[in-house]
N, CA, C and O atoms as a GROMACS GRO file, in nm:
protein
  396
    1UNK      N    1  -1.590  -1.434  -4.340
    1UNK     CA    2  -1.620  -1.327  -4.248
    1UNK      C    3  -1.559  -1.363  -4.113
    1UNK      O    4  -1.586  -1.472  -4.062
    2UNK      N    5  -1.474  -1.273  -4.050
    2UNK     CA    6  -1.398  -1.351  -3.972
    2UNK      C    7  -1.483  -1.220  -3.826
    2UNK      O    8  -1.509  -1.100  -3.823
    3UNK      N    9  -1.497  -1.344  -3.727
    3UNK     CA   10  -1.575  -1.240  -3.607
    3UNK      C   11  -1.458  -1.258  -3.503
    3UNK      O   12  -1.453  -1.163  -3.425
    4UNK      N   13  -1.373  -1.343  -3.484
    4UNK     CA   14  -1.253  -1.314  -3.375
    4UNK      C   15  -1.145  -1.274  -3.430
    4UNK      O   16  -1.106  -1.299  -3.544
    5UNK      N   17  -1.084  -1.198  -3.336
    5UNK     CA   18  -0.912  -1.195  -3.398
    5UNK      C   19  -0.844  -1.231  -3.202
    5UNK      O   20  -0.872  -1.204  -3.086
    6UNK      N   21  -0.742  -1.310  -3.289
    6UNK     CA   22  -0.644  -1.401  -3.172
    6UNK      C   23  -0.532  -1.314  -3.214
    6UNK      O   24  -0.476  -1.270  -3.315
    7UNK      N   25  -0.527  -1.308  -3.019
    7UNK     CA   26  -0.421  -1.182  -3.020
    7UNK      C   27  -0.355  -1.246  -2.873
    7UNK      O   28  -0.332  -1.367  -2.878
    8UNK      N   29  -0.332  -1.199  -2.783
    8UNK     CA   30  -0.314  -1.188  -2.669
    8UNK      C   31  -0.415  -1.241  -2.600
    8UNK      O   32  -0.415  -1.353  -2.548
    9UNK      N   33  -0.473  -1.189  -2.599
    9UNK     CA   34  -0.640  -1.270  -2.566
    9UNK      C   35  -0.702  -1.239  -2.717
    9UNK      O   36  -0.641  -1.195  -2.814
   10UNK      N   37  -0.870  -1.281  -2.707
   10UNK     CA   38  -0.949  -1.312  -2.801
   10UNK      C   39  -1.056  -1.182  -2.805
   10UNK      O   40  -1.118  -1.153  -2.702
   11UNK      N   41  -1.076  -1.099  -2.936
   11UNK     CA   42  -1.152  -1.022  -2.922
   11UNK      C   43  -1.221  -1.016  -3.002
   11UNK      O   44  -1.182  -1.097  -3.087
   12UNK      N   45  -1.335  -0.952  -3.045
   12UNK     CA   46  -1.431  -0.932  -3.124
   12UNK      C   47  -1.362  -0.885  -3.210
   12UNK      O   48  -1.256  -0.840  -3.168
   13UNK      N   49  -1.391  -0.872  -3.386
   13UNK     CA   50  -1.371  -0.777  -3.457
   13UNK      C   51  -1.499  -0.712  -3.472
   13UNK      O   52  -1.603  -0.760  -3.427
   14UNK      N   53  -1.488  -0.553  -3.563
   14UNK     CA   54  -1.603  -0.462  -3.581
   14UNK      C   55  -1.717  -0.566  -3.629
   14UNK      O   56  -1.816  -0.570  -3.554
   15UNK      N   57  -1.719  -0.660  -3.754
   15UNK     CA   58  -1.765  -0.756  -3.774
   15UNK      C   59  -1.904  -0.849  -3.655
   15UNK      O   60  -2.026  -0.858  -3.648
   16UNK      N   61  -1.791  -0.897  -3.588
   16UNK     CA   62  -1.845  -0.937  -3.485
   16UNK      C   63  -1.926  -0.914  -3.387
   16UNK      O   64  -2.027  -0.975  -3.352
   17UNK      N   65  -1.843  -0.766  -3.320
   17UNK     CA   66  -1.938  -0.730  -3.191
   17UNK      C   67  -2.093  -0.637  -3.267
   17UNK      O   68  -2.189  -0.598  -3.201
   18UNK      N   69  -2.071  -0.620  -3.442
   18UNK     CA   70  -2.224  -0.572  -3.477
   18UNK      C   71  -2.320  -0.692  -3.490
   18UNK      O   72  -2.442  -0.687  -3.485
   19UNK      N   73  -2.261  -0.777  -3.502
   19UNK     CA   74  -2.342  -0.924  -3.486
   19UNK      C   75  -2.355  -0.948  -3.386
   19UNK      O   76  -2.456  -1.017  -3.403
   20UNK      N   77  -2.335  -0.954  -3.260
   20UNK     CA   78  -2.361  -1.016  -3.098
   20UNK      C   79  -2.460  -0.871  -3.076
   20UNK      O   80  -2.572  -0.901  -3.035
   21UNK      N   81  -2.439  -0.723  -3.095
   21UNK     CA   82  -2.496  -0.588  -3.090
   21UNK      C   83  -2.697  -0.680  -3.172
   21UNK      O   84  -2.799  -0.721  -3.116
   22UNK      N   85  -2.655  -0.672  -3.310
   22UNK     CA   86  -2.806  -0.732  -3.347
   22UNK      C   87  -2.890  -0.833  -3.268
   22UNK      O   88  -3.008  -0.839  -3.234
   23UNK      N   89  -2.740  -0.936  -3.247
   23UNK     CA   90  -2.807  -1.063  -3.236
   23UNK      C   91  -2.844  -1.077  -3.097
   23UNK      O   92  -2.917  -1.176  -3.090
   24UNK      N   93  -2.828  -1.022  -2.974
   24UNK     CA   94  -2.856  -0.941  -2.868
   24UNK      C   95  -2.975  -0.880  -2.888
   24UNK      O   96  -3.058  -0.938  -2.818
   25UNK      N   97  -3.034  -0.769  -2.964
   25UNK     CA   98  -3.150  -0.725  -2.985
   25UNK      C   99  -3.225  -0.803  -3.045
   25UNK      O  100  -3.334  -0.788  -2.991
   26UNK      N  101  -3.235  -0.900  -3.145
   26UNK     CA  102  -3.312  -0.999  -3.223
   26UNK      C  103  -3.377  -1.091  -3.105
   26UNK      O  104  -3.500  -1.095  -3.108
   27UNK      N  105  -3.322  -1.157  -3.013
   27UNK     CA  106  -3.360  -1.241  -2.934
   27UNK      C  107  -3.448  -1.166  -2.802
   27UNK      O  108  -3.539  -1.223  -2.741
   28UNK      N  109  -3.400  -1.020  -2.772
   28UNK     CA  110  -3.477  -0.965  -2.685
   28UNK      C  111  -3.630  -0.965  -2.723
   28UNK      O  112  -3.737  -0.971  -2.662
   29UNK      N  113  -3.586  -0.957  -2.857
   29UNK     CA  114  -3.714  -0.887  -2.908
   29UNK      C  115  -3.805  -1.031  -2.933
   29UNK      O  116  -3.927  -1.021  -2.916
   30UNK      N  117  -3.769  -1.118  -2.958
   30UNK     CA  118  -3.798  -1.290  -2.951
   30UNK      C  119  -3.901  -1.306  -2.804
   30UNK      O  120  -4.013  -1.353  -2.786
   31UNK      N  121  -3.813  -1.248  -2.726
   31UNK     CA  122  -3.824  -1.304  -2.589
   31UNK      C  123  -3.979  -1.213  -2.575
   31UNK      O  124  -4.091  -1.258  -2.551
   32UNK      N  125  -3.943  -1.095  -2.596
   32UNK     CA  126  -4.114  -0.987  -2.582
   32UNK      C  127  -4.207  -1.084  -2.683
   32UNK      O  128  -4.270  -1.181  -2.639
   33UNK      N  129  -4.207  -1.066  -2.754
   33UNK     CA  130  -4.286  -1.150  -2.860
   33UNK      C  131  -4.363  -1.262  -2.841
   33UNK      O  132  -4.468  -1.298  -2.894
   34UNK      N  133  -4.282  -1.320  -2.742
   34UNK     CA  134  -4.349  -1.508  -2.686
   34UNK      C  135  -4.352  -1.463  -2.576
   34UNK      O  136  -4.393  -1.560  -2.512
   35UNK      N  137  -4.334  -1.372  -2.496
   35UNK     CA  138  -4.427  -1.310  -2.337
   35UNK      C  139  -4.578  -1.268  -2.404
   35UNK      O  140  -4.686  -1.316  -2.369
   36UNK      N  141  -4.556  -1.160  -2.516
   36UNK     CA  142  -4.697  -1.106  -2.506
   36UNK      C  143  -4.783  -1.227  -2.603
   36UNK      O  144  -4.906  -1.228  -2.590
   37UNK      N  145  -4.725  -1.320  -2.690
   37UNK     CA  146  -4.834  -1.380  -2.710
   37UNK      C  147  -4.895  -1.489  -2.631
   37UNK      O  148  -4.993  -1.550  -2.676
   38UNK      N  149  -4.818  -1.531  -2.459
   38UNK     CA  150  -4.862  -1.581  -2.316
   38UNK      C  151  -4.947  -1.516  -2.282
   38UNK      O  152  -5.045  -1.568  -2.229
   39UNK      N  153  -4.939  -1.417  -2.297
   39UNK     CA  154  -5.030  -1.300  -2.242
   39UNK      C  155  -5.125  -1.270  -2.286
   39UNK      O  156  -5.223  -1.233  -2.221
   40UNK      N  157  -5.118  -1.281  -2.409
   40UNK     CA  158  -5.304  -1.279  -2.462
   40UNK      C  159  -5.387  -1.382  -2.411
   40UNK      O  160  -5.486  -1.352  -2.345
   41UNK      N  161  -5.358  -1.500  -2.434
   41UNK     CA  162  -5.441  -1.588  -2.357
   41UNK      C  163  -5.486  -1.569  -2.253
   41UNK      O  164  -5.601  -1.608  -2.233
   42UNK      N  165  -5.414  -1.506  -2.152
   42UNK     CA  166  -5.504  -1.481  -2.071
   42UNK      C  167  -5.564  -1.389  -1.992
   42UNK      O  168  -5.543  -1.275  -2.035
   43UNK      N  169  -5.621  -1.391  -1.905
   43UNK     CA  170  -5.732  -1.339  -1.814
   43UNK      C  171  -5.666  -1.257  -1.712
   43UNK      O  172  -5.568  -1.294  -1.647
   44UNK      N  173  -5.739  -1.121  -1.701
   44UNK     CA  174  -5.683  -1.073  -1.563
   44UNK      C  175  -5.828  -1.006  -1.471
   44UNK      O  176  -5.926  -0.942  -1.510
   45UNK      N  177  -5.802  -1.036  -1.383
   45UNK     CA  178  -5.920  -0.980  -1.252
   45UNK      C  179  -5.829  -0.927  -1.182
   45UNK      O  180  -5.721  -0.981  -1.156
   46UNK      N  181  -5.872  -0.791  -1.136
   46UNK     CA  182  -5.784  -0.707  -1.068
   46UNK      C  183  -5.903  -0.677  -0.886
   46UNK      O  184  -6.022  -0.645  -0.884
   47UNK      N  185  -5.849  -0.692  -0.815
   47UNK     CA  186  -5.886  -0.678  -0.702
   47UNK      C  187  -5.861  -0.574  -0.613
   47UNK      O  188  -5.744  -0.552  -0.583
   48UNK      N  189  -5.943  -0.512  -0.570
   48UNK     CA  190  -5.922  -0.426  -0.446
   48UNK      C  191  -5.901  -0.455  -0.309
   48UNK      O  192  -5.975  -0.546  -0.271
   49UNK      N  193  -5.854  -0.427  -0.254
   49UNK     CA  194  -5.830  -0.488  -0.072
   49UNK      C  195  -5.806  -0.356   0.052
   49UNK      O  196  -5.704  -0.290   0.032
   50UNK      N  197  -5.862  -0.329   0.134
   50UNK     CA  198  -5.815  -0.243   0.274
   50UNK      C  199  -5.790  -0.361   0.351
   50UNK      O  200  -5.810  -0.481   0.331
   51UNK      N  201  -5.736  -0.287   0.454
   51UNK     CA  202  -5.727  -0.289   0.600
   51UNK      C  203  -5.634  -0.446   0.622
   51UNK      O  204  -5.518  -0.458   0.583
   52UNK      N  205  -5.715  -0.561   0.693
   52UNK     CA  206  -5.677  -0.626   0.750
   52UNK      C  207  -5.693  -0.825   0.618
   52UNK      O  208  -5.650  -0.940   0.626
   53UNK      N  209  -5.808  -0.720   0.493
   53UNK     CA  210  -5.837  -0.810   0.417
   53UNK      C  211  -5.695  -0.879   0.371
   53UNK      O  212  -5.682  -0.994   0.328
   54UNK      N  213  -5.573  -0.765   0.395
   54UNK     CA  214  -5.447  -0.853   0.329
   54UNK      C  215  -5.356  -0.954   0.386
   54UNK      O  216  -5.267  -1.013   0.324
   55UNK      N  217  -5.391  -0.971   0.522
   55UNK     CA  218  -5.332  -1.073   0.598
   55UNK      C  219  -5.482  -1.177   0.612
   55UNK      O  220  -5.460  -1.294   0.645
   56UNK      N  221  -5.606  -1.144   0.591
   56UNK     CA  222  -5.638  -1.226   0.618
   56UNK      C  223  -5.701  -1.330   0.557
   56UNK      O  224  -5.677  -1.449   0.578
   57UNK      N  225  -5.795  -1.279   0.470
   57UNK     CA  226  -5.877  -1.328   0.364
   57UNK      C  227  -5.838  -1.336   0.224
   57UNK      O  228  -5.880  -1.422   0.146
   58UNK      N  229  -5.721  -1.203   0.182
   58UNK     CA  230  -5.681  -1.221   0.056
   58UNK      C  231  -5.590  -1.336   0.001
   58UNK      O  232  -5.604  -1.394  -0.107
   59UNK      N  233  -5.489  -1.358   0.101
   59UNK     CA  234  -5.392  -1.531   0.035
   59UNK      C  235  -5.489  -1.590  -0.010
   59UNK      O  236  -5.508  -1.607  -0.130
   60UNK      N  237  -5.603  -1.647   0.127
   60UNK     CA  238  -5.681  -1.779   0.057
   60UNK      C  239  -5.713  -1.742  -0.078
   60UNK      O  240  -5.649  -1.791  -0.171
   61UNK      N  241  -5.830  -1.641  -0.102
   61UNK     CA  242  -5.859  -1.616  -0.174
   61UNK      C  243  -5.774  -1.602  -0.314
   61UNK      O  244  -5.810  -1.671  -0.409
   62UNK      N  245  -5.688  -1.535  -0.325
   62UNK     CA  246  -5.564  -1.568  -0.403
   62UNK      C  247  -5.524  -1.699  -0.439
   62UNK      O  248  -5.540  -1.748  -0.551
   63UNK      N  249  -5.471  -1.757  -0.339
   63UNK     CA  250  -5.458  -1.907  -0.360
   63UNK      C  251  -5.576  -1.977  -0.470
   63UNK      O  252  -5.568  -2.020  -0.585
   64UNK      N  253  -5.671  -1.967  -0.382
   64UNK     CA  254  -5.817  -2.080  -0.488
   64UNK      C  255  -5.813  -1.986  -0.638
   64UNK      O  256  -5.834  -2.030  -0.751
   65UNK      N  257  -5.786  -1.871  -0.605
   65UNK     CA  258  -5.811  -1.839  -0.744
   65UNK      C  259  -5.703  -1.891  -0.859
   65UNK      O  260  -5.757  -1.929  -0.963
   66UNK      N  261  -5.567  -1.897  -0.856
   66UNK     CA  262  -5.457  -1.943  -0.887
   66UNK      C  263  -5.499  -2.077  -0.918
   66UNK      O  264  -5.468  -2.119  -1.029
   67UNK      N  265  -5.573  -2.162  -0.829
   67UNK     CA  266  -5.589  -2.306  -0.824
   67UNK      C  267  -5.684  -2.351  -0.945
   67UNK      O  268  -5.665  -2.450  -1.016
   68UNK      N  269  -5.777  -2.269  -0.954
   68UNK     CA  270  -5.872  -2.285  -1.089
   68UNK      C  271  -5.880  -2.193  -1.150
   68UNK      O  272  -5.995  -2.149  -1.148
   69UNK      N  273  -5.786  -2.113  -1.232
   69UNK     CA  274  -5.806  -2.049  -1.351
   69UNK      C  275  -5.637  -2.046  -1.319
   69UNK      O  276  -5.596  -1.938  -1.277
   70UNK      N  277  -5.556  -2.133  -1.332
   70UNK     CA  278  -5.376  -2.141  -1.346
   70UNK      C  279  -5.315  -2.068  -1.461
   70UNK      O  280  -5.193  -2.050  -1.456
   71UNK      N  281  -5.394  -2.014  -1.581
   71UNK     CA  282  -5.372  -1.967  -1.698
   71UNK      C  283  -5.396  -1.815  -1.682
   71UNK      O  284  -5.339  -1.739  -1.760
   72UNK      N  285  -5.482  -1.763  -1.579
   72UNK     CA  286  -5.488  -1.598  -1.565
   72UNK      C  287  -5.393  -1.539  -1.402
   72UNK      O  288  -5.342  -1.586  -1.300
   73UNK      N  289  -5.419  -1.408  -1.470
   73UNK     CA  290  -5.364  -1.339  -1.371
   73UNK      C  291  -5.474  -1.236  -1.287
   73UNK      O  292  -5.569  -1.179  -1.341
   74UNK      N  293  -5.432  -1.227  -1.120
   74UNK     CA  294  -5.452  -1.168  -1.036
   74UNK      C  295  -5.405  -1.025  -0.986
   74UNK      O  296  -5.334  -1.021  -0.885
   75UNK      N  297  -5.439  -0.911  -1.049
   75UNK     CA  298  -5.388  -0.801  -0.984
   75UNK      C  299  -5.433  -0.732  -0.877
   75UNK      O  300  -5.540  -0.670  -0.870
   76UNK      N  301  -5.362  -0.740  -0.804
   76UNK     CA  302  -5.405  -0.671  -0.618
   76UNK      C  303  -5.375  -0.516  -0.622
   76UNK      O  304  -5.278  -0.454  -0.667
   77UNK      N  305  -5.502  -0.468  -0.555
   77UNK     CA  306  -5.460  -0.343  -0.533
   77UNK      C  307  -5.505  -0.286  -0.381
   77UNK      O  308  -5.621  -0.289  -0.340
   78UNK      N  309  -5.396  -0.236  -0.310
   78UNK     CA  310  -5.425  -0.176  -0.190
   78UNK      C  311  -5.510  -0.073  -0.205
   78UNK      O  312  -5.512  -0.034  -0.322
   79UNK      N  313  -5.577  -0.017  -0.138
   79UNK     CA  314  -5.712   0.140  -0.159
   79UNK      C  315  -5.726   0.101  -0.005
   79UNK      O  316  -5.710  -0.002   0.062
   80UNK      N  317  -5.775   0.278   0.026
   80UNK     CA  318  -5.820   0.296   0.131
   80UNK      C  319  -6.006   0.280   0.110
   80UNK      O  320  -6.103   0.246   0.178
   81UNK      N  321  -5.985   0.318   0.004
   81UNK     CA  322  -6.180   0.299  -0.034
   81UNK      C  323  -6.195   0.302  -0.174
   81UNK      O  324  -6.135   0.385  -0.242
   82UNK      N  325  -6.323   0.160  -0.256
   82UNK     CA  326  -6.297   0.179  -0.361
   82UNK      C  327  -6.441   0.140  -0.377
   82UNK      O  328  -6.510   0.047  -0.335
   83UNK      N  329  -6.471   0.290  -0.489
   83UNK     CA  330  -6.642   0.272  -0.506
   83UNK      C  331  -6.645   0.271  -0.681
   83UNK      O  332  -6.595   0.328  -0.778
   84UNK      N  333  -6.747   0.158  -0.641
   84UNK     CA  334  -6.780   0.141  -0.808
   84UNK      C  335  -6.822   0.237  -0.950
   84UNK      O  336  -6.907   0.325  -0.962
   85UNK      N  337  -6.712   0.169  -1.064
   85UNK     CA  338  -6.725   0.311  -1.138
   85UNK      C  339  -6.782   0.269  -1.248
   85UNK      O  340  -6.768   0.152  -1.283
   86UNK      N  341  -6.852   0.355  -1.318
   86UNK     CA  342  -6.971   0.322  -1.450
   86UNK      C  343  -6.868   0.303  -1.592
   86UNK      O  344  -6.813   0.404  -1.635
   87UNK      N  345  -6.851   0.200  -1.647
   87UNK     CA  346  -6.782   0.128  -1.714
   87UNK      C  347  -6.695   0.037  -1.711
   87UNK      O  348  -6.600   0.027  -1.788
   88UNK      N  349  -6.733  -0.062  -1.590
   88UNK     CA  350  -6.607  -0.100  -1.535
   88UNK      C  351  -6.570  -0.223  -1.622
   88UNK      O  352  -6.668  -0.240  -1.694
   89UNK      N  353  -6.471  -0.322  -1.654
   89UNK     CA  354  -6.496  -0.403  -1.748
   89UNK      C  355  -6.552  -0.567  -1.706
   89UNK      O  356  -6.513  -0.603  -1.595
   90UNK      N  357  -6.597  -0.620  -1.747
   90UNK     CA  358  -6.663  -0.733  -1.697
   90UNK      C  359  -6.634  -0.812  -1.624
   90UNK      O  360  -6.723  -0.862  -1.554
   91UNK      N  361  -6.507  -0.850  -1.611
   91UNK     CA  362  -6.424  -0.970  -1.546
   91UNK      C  363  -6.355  -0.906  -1.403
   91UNK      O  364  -6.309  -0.971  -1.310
   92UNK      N  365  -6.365  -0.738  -1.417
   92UNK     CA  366  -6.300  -0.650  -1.302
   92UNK      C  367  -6.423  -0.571  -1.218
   92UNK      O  368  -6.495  -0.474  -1.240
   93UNK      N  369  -6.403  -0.679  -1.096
   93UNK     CA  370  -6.496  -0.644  -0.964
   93UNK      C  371  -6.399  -0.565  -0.885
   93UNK      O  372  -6.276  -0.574  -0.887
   94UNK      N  373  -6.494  -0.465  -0.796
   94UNK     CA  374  -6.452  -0.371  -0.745
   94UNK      C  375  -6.567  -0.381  -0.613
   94UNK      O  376  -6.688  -0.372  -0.636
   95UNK      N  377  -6.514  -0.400  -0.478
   95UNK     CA  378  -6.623  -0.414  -0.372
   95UNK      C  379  -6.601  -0.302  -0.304
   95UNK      O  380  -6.502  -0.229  -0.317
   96UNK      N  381  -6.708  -0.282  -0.217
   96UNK     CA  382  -6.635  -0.191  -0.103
   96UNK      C  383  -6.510  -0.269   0.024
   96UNK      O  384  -6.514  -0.380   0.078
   97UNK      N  385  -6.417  -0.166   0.035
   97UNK     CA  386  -6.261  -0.241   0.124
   97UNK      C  387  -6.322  -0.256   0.261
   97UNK      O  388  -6.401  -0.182   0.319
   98UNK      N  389  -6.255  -0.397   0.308
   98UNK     CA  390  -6.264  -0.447   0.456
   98UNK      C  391  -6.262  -0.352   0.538
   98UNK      O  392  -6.162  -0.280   0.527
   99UNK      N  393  -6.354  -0.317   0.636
   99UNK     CA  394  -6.296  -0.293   0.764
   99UNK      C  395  -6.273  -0.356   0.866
   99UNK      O  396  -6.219  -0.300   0.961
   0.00000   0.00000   0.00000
């Protein structure tokens, strides 16, 4: 099975570039595969923040959290106001935003 042809320069044959075409998608799909099974493991707490909480209090807070639980993730969310909603899921706190 021949995948180059030497010419002038070096090019794929049909052969070939459907093999780099698969083998291009095979590994993408590799690559999703061993992200999402990182991703199950772990944890996400999603956070709310106004006003001035984002320069001031949220890094630290961010930081220590990063520092002891290094395996989950932190999602920030800006809101002008965020009131607690009936089902929320266990690990996702929702306060009222800084003023």
């Amino acid at each position: 099975m021949k995948l180059l042809q030497r010419m002038s320069r070096v090019k794929l044959t049909p052969v070939g570039e459907a093999l780099l075409r698969d083998g291009t998608r095979i590994l993408s799909q590799a690559q999703r595969a061993i992200q999402a099974a990182r991703a199950a493991g772990r944890e996400q707490v999603t956070v709310g923040f106004g006003g001035s909480a984002a320069s001031g209090l949220l890094p630290d807070v961010l930081r220590i959290f990063s520092e002891r639980y290094p395996s989950d993730r932190a999602l920030c969310m800006r809101c002008s106001a965020i009131l607690p909603t009936a089902g929320t899921p266990r690990r996702r706190a929702r306060a009222p935003a800084a003023r």
